[in-house]
C-alpha positions in Angstrom: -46.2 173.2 -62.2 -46.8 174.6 -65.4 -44.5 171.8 -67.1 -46.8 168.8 -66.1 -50.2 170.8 -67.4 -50.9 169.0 -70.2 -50.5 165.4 -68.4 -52.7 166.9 -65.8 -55.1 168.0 -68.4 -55.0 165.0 -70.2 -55.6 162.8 -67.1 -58.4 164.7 -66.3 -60.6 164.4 -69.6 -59.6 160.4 -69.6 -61.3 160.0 -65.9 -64.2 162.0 -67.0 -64.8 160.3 -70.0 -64.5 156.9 -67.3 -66.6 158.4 -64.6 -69.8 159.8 -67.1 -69.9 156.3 -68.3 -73.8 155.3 -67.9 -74.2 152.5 -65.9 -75.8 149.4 -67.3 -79.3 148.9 -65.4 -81.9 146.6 -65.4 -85.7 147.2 -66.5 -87.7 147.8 -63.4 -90.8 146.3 -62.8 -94.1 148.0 -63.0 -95.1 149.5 -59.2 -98.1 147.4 -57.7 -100.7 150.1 -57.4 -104.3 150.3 -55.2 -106.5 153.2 -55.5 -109.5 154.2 -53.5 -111.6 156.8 -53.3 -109.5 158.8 -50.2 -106.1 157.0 -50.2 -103.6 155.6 -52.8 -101.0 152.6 -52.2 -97.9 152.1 -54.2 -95.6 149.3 -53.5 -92.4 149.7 -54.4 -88.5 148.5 -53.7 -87.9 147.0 -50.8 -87.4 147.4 -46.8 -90.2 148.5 -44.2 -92.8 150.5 -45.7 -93.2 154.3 -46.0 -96.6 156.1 -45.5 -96.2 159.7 -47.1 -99.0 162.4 -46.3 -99.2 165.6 -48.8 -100.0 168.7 -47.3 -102.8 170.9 -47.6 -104.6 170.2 -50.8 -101.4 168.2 -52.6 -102.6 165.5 -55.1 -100.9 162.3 -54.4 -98.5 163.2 -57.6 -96.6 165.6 -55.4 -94.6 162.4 -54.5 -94.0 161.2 -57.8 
């Protein structure tokens, strides 16, 4: 056990250094954005849309 430590050790810190890699990304776009006086829309991604309702007195930020 103890004889194959440092090849363990060794493969270890070689997949970390793979793994924490940062991943190449693209620039996202700019949300499309509404505002009114009582509501706020934000359009963003993709798929069916998602209507979120703070709490209480929450600002709308409490999504962001």
């Amino acid at each position: 056990m103890i004889r194959f430590l440092g090849m363990r050790l060794a493969a270890s810190v070689l997949t970390l250094g793979v793994v924490l890699q940062p991943a190449q990304s693209h620039a996202a776009t700019p949300a499309a954005e509404t505002r009114m006086p009582h509501i706020s829309v934000v359009a963003t991604g993709k798929g069916s849309p998602v209507i979120l309702i703070p709490g209480l007195s929450s600002p709308r930020a409490v999504w962001d």
